[in-house]
VODOFI-924107 format. One record per residue: residue number from 0; residue in one letter; x, y, z of N, C-alpha, C in turn. Coordinates in nm, 2 decimals. Layout:
N
+-----+---+--------+--------+--------+--------+--------+--------+--------+--------+--------+
|   k | r |    n_x |    n_y |    n_z |   ca_x |   ca_y |   ca_z |    c_x |    c_y |    c_z |
+-----+---+--------+--------+--------+--------+--------+--------+--------+--------+--------+
| NUM | a |      X |      Y |      Z |      X |      Y |      Z |      X |      Y |      Z |
...
+-----+---+--------+--------+--------+--------+--------+--------+--------+--------+--------+
END
This chain:
78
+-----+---+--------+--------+--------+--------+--------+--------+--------+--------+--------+
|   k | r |    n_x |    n_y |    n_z |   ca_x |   ca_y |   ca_z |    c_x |    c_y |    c_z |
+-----+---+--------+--------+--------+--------+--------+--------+--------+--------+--------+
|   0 | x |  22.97 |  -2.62 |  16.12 |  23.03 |  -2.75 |  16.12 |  23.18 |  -2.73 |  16.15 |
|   1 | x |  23.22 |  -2.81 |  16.21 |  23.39 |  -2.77 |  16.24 |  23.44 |  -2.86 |  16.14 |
|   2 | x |  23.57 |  -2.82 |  16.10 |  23.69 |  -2.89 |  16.03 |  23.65 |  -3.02 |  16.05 |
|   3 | x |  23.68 |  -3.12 |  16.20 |  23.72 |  -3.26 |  16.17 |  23.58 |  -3.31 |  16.13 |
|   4 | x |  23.45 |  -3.23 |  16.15 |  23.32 |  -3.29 |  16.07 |  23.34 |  -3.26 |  15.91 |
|   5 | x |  23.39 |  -3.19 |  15.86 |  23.40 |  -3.20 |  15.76 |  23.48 |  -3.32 |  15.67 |
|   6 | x |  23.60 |  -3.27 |  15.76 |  23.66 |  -3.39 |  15.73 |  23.64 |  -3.54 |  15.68 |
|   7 | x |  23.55 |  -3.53 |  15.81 |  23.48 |  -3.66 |  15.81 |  23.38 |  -3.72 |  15.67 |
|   8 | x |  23.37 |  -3.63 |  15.59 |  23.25 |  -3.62 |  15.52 |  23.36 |  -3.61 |  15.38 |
|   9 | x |  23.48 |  -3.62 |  15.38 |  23.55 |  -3.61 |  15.23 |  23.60 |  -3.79 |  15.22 |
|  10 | x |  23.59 |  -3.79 |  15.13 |  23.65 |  -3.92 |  15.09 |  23.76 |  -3.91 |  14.98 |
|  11 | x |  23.85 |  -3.98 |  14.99 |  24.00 |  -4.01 |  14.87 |  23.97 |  -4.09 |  14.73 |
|  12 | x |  24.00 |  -4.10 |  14.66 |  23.93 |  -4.17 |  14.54 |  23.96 |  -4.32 |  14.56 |
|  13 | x |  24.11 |  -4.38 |  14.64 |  24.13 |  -4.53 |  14.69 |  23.99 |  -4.56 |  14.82 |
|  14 | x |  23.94 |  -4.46 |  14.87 |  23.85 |  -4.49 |  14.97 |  23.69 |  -4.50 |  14.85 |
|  15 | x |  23.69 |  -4.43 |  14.81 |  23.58 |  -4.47 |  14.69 |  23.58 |  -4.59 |  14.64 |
|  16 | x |  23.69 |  -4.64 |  14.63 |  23.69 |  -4.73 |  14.49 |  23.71 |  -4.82 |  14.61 |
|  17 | x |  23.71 |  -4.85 |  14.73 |  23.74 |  -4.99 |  14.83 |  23.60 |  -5.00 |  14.86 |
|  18 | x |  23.48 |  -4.86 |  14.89 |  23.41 |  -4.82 |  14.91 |  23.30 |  -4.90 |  14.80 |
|  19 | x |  23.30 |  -4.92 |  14.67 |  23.21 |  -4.93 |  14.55 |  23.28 |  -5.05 |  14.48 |
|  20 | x |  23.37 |  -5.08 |  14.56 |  23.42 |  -5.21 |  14.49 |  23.51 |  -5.22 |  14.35 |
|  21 | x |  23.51 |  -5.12 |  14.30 |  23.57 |  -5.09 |  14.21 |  23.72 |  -5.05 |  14.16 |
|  22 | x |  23.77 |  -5.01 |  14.04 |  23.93 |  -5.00 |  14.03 |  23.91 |  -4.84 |  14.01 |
|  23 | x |  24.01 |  -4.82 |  13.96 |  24.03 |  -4.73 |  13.99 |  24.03 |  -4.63 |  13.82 |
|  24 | x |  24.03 |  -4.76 |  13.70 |  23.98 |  -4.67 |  13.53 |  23.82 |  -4.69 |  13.58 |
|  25 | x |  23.76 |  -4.80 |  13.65 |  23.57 |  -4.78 |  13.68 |  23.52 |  -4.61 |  13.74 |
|  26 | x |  23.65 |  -4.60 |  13.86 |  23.63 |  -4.50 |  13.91 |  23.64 |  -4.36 |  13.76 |
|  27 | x |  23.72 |  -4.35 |  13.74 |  23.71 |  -4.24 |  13.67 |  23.64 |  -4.26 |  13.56 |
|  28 | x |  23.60 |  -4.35 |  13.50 |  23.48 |  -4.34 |  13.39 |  23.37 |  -4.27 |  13.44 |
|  29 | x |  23.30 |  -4.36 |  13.60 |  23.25 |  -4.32 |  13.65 |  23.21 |  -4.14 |  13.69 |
|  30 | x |  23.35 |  -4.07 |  13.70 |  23.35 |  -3.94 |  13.69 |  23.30 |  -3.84 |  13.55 |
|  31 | x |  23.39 |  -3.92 |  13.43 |  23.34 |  -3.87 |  13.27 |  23.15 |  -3.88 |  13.25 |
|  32 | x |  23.15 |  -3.99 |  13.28 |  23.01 |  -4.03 |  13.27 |  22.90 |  -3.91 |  13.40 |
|  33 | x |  22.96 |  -3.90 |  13.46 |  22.90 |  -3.75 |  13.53 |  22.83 |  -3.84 |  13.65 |
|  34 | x |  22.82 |  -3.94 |  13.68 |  22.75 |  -3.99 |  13.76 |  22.84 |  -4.02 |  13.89 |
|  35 | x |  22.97 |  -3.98 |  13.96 |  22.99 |  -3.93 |  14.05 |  23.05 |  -3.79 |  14.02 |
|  36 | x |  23.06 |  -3.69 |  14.11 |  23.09 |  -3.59 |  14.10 |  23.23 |  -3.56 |  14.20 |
|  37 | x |  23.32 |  -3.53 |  14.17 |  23.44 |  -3.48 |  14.27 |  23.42 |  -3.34 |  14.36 |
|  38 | x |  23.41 |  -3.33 |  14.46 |  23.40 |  -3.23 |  14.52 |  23.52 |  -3.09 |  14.47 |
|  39 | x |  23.63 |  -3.21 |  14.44 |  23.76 |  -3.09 |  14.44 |  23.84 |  -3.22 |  14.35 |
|  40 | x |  23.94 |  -3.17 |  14.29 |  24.00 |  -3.22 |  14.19 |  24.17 |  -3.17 |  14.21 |
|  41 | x |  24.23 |  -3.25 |  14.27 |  24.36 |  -3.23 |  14.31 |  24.49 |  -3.31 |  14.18 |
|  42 | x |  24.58 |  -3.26 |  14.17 |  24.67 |  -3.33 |  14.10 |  24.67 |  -3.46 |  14.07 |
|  43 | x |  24.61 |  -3.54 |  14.21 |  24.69 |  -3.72 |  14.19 |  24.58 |  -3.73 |  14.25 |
|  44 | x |  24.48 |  -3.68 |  14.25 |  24.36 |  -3.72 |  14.35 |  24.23 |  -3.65 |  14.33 |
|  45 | x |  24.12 |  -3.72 |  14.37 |  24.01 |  -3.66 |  14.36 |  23.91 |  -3.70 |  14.49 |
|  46 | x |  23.84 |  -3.59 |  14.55 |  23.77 |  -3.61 |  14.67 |  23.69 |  -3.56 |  14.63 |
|  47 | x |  23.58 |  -3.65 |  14.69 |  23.42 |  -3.71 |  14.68 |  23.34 |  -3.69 |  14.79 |
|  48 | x |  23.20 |  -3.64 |  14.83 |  23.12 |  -3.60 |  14.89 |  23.08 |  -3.74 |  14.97 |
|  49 | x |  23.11 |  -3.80 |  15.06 |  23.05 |  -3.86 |  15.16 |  22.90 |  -3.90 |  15.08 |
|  50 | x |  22.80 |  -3.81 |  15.17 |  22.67 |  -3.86 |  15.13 |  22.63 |  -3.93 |  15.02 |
|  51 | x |  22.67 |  -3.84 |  14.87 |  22.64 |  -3.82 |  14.74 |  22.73 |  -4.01 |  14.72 |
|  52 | x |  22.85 |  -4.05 |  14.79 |  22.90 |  -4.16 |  14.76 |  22.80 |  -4.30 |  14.77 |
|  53 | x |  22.77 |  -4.26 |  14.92 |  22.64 |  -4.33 |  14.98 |  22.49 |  -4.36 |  14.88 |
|  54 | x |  22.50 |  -4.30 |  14.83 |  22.37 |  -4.26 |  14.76 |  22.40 |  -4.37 |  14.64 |
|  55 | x |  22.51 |  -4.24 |  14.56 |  22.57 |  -4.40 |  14.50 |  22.55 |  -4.50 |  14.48 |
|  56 | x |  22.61 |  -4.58 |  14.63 |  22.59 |  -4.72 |  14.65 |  22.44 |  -4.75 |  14.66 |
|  57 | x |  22.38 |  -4.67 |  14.71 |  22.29 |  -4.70 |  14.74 |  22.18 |  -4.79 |  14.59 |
|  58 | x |  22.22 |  -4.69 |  14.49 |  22.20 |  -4.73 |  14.33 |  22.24 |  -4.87 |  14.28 |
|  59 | x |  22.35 |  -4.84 |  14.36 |  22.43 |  -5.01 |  14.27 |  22.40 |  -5.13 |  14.35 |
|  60 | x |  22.35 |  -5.07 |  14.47 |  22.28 |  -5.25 |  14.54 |  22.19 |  -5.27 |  14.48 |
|  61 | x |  22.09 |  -5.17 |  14.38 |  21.96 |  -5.20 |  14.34 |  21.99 |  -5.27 |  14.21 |
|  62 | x |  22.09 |  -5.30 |  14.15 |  22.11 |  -5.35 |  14.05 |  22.24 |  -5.49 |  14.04 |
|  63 | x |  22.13 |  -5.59 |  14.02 |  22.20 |  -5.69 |  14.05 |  22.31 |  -5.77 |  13.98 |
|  64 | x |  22.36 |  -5.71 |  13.88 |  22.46 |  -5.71 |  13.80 |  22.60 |  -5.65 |  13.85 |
|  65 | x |  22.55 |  -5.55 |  13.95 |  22.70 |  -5.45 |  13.98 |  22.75 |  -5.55 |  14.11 |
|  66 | x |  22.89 |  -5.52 |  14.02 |  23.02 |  -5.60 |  14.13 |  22.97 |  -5.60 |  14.32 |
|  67 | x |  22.92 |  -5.46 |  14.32 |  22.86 |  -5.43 |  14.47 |  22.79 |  -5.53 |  14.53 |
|  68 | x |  22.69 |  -5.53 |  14.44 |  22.58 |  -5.64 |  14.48 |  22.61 |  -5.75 |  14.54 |
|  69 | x |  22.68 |  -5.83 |  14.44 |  22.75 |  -5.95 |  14.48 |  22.81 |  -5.95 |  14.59 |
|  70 | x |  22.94 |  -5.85 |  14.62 |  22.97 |  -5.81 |  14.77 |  22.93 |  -5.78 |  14.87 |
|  71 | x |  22.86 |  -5.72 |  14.82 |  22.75 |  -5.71 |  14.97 |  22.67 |  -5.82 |  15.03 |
|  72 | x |  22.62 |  -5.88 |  14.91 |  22.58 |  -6.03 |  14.92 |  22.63 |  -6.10 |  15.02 |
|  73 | x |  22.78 |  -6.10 |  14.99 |  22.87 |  -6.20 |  15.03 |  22.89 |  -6.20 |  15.18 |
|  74 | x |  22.87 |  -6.09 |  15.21 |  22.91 |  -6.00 |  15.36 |  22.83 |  -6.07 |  15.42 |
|  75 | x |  22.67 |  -6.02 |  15.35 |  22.56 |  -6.05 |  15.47 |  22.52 |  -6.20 |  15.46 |
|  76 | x |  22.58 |  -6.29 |  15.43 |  22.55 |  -6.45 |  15.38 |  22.65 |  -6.51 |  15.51 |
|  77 | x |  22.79 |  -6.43 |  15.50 |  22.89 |  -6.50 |  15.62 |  22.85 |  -6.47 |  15.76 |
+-----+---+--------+--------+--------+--------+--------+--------+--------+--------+--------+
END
């Protein structure tokens, strides 16, 4: 795989959290709680696995309580 595929495949923790709808203490609970995992763990930042984010979401559409839901809702209604 080259660099810019890789690339392509890291996500920023503001791209997570625009990503999952969420702030940014959800996001890192989210990390304590072990249910995302950081690929790498930088000073002011933490980068997240593409797929594994996806999947994620993929969780929280099934549950109709999460902020997601609702948003995504909203998207495909307009």
């Amino acid at each position: 795989m080259k660099k810019d595929q890789i690339a392509a495949m890291i996500l920023g923790s503001h791209e997570v959290q625009e990503m999952l709808y969420i702030n940014r203490s959800r996001l890192a609970a989210l990390v304590t709680e072990g249910k995302l995992k950081p690929v790498k763990v930088l000073k002011n930042e933490k980068l997240f696995y593409l797929p594994e984010v996806e999947s994620f979401k993929k969780e929280l559409l099934k549950d109709t309580r999460s902020n997601i839901y609702k948003m995504e809702g909203l998207k495909h209604a307009e």
